[in-house]
C-alpha positions, 0 to 999 in steps of 0.5 A: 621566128616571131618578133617577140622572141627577138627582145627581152624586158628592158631592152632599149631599142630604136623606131622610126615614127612619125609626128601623128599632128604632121605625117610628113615629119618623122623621126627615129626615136629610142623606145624601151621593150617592156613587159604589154600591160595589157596583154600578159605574156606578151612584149610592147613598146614604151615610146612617150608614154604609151604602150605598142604591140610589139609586132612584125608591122613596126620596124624595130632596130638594135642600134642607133645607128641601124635606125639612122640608116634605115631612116636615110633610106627610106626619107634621104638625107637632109641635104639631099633634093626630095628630102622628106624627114 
């Protein structure tokens, strides 16, 4: 199944992005499924002010939650020696 099948228009969702000025900080950050101004018929993401092809590359979550946990995976916690978030 396509990602694109997975969201409608208007849905909000959660992404792990990183800081494009520092790439050893990131951050889970809300985003909204939004009809791709330029490509028509197709979905993107609105994440500060820009536009992203909805597609399999970006891990997209349903819940805070879902994204907190993926975050902690992949950069640990805090308080946890080699924290990398």
């Amino acid at each position: 199944m396509e990602i694109q099948e997975n969201f409608q228009p208007g849905e909000v969702v959660y992404v792990i992005i990183r800081n494009p000025h520092a790439q050893d900080v990131a951050q889970v950050q809300q985003a909204a499924v939004v009809e791709n101004p330029e490509q028509p018929k197709e979905l993107a993401l609105f994440i500060y002010e820009t536009y992203y092809p909805l597609t399999d590359e970006i891990a997209v979550y349903k819940s805070a939650d879902e994204a907190e946990a993926a975050y902690e995976d992949a950069f640990g916690t805090a308080d946890q020696e080699g924290y990398h978030g």
